[in-house]
N, C-alpha and C positions, 0 to 999 in steps of 0.2 A: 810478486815477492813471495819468495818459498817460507812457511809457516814456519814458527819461531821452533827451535827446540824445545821441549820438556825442559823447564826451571822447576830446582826446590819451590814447594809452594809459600809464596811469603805470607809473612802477620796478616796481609791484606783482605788473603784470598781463604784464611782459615774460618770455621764457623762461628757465628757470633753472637751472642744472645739475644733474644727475638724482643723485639718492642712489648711491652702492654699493650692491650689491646687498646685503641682507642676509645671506642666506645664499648661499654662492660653490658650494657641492657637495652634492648630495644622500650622506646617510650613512642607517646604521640605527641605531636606536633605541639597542642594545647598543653601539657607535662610539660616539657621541656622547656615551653618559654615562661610558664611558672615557676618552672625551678629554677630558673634565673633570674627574674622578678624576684626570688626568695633571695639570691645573694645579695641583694642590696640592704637587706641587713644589717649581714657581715660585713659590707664594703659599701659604704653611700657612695652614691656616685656623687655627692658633691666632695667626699673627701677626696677625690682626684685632684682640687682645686691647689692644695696644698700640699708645700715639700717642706720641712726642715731637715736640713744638712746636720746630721748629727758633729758633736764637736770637735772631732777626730777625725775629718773625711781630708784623704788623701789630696794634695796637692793637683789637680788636674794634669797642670805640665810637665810634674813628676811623674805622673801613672805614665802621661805619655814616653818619657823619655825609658821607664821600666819595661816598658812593650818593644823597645828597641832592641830589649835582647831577643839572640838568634838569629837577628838578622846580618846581612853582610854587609862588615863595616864599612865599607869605601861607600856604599849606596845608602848609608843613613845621613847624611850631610843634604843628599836630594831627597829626602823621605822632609828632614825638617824646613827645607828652603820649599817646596810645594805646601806644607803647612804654613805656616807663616805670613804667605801668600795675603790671605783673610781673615777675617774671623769663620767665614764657613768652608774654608779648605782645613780650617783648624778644628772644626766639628766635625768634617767628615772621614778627619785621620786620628779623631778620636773617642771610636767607640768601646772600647775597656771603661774609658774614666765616664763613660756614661751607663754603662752596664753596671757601675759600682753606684751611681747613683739611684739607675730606676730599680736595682735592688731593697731599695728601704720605700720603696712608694706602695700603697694601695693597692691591692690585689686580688680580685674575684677566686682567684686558682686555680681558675679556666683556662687550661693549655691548650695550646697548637703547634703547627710548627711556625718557628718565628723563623723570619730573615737574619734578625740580628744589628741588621744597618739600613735600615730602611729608612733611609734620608732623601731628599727629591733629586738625587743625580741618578739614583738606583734604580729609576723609573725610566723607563727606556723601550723603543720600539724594537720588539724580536720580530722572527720569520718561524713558521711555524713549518713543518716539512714540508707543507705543501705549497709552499711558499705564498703566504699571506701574512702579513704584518699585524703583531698583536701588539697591546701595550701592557706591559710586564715588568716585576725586578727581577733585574738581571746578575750582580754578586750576590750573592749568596754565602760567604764562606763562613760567616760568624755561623748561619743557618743551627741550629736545635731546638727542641719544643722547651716550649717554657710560656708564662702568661703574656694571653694578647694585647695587653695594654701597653705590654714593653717595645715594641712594634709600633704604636700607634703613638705613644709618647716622640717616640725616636721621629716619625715622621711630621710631626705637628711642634718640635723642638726644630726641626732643620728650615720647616716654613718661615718661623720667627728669625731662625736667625740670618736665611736668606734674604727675607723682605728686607731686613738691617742692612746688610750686606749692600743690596741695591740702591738705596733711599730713599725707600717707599717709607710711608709713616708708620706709626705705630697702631694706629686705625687701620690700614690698610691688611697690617700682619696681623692682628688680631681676627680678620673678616676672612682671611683668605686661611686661616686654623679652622674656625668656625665651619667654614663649608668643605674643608676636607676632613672632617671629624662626622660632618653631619650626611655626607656622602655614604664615610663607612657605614655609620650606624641605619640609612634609610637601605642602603643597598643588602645590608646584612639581612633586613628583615625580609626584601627581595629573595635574597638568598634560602632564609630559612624556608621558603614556601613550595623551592624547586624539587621535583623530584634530585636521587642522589645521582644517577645518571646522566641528568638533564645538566646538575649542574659541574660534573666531572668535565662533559664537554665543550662546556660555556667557557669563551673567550671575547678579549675584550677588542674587537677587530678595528683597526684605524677608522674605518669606512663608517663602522658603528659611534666611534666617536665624532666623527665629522657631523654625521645627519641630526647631531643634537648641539652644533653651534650656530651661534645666529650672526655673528661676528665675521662678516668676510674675511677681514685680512688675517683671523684667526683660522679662517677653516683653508685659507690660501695655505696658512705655512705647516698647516696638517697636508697637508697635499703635497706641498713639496719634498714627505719621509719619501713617496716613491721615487724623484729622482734622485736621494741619498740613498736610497736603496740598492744602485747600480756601482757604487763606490765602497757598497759594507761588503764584498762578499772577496773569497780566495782571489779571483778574477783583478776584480775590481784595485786590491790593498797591492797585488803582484809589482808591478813599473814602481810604485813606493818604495816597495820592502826588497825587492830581488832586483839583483844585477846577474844578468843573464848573455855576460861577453863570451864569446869564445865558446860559447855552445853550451856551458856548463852554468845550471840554478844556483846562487848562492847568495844567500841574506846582506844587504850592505849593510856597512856599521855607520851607525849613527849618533853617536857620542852625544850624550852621556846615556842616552834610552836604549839602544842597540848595540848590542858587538858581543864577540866570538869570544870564548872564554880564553884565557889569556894561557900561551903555550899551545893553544889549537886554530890550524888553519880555517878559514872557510871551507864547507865541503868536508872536513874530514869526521865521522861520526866516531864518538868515542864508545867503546866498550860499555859503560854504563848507560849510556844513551839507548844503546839500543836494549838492553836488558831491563829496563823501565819502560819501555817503548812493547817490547813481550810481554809484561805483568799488565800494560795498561788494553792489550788485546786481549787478553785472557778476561779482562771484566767486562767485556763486550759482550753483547747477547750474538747469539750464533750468526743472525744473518745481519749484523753490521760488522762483524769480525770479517765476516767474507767479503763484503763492501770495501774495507780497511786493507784486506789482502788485493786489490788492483792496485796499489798504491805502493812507492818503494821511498824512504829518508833518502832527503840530497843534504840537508844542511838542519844545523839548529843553532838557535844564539840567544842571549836573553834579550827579555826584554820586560825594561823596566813600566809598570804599569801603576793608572791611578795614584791613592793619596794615600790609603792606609798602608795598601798593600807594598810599597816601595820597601826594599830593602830586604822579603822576599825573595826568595829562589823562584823567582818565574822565566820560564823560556818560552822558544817557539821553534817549530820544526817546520820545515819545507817539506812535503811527498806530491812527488810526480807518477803521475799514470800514463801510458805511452810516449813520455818524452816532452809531453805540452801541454800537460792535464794538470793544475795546481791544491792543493789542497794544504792548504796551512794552519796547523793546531797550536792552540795554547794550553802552556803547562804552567798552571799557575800552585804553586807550592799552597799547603793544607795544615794551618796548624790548629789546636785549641780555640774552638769559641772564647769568644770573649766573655758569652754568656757561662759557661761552664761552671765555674765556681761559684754561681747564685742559681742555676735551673739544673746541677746536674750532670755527670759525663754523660758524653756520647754513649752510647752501646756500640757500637762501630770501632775495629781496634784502626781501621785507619780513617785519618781525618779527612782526606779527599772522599773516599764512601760517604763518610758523614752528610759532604757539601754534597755529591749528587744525588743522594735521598733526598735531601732539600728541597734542589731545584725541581726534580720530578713531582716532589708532591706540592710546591708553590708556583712553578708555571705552568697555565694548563698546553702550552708545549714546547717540547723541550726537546735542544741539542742532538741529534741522532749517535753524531760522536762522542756523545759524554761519557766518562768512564774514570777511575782511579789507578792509580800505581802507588811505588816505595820505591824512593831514589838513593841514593850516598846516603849517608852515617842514618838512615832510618829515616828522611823524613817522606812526608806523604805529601801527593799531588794531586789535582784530578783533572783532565782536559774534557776540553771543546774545542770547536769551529773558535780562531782567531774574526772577532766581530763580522760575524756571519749575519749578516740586515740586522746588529747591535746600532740603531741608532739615537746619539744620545740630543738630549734637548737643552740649549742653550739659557740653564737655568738663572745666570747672572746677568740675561739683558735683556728678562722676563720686566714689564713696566705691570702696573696695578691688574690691569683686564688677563692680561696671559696667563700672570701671577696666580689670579682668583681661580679661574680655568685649570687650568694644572694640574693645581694641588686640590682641585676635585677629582678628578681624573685620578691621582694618585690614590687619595679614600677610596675610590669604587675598586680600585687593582687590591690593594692591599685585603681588604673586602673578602673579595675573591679568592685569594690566598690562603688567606684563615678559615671561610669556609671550607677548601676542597679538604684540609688537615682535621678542621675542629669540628665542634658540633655549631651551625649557624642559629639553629632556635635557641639554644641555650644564650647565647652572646647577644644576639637580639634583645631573646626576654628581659636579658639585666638593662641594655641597652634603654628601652623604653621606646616609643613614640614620639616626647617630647626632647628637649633640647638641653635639659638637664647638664647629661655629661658632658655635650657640646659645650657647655659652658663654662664647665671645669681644667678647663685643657689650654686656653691663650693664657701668657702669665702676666703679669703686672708690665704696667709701660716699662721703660728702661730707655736711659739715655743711647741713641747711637754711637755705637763703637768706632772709634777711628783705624783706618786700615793700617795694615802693613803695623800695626805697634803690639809688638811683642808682649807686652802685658794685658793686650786687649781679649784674645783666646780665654786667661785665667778668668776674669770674671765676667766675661759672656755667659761659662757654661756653669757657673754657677746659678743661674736662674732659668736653664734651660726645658728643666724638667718639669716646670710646676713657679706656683710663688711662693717664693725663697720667704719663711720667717724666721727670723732668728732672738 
């Protein structure tokens, strides 16, 4: 494909002010976890235990239906019927009315970069370039630094309300918080002791997960990511997504999740397509821009994605390399953290920048195609590989033993995450040895929620974050 013309250069691609520095002073190992030892202080880590809802706190399923704007109307009807779904399709499409919550909670002040939505669907096997399978989170869009506990709440809020979800007890979801809170905090101090290089390249490899289950039929269905791994890739999605009669690539539509913008054929690329498609080359580093140049657009269509995200400007584009060569991207549209109005804007004037700063500095590998653009009326995007060895784990018919597993698993990524951003002795330090904050973090039993009833979302997540006193 012949290189894009020279574009004006967009908001995107203009200079933009530089982070703080993360860390302001070099300290030693022993400093650092004193100085966080000292936050406790300021912030007991048993006062984690506890939330009140001040008395004025926004309606949950109001915030959510206020996050609706912006998006396109005909696809917000499927944004609320995949909600609705559960109580935990209802937590996982709504992280605003939880960002508003874990705003008035307990706080060290101890930033990193957060995920944002770090809930147990977001934990997922990637491929890493060389193709080996890591376990990682994979969205990222809410992604900006802000305190690690907002993070860690969000993850250990999603366990509770999953375990519910399934019919596990309330014993059960309290044991399997406990051990992904207590995963973080033992691996953190793991963490704090690595060299900074040692632990830049540390990944959490399937194979490394396997050799510490004792659990056959657990470590059997860890073993079975490699043959879904044969089905996550360009290759693999192809006979799915493309109808390729008559010699020519073109996306089927698949109603209501696929299909062609209305007024445009399959195959035919529109003018602004390709001119987002130039912005989003240009934020390439040199030699995957030339990677990207074997490659030529046959087709692009949306597609509708996830729970929160629905309702979003997200698309997908087909590029062929010699005629029989696939390579399929996703353009999943960039707007405002959720976090933003309690950690802070972006320093990034575009929001897809934002999300791939994220990614890069919370998976320790990441996307070779990642990159951002600015599409129609201003908004911002960022792609990658369309689930490229993205594969996800059947967190709703997870029984007790999977359940416990997991969301250990999940603690030690997250873990990982926050160290590669934050400072890991400092979080340790406050962290402690003991079990302390572990203990702060399951909330009061609570009746199980009855599915599919529309007022069961509302006061689930009222107690999501902590126990609720009022």
């Amino acid at each position: 494909m012949k290189p894009a013309a020279k574009l004006a250069e967009p908001k995107s691609r203009q200079s933009i002010k530089a982070e703080p520095k993360s860390f302001q002073a070099q300290h030693s190992l022993a400093k650092l976890k004193a100085m966080g030892k000292a936050l406790r202080d300021k912030c007991p880590r048993v006062s984690h235990a506890e939330w009140n809802p001040p008395h004025n706190r926004p309606d949950p399923v109001r915030v959510v239906l206020k996050t609706d704007e912006g998006r396109i109307p005909d696809l917000v009807p499927l944004r609320h019927g995949r909600m609705v779904l559960s109580p935990f399709t209802f937590y996982r499409g709504s992280a605003f009315a939880m960002a508003q919550d874990l705003a008035s909670t307990p706080s060290t002040g101890v930033r990193v970069q957060c995920g944002g939505d770090s809930h147990l669907v977001n934990f997922r096997g990637l491929a890493t370039a060389e193709r080996q399978v890591i376990f990682a989170l994979n969205d990222l869009d809410e992604t900006l630094p802000a305190p690690w506990e907002w993070d860690l709440k969000r993850l250990a809020a999603s366990v509770v309300v999953a375990c519910r979800d399934n019919g596990l007890s309330e014993s059960v979801a309290k044991d399997a918080v406990l051990g992904c809170v207590r995963s973080y905090r033992e691996r953190m101090a793991e963490f704090s002791k690595m060299k900074v290089l040692d632990l830049w390249y540390f990944a959490l490899e399937a194979e490394m997960l396997i050799s510490g289950v004792k659990d056959a039929g657990i470590r059997r269905a860890i073993k079975n990511l490699a043959k879904a791994r044969e089905s996550s890739t360009s290759e693999g999605l192809f006979p799915k997504l493309i109808d390729d009669a008559g010699g020519s690539s073109r996306f089927k539509d698949q109603l209501p999740a696929i299909f062609h913008w209305e007024g445009h054929t399959p195959g035919e690329i529109h003018w602004e397509v390709r001119q987002a498609f130039d912005r989003y080359r240009e934020s390439m580093a040199p030699n995957y821009r030339m990677l990207l140049d074997h490659y030529e657009i046959m087709d692009a269509a949306v597609k509708v994605v996830g729970v929160g995200s629905v309702g979003t400007a997200c698309w997908m584009m087909l590029l062929m390399a010699r005629g029989q060569d696939p390579l399929i991207l996703q353009v999943k549209e960039a707007r405002a953290s959720v976090l933003e109005g309690f950690a802070g804007k972006s320093v990034y004037p575009n929001h897809g920048q934002r999300v791939v700063n994220g990614l890069r500095l919370m998976q320790p590998s990441s996307d070779i195609f990642l990159g951002w653009t600015e599409g129609r009326k201003g908004r911002h995007f960022y792609v990658r590989q369309l689930r490229d060895v993205k594969i996800k784990f059947a967190v709703e018919t997870f029984e007790a033993a999977r359940m416990a597993l997991f969301t250990q698993f999940c603690g030690y990524s997250l873990a990982l995450s926050h160290a590669r951003s934050g400072e890991p002795a400092l979080i340790s330090g406050y962290l402690g040895k003991s079990d302390t904050f572990d203990k702060a973090l399951p909330p009061s039993p609570s009746p199980t929620p009855t599915r599919t009833n529309q007022t069961t979302p509302r006061s689930n997540v009222r107690s999501v974050t902590g126990r609720s006193r009022r």
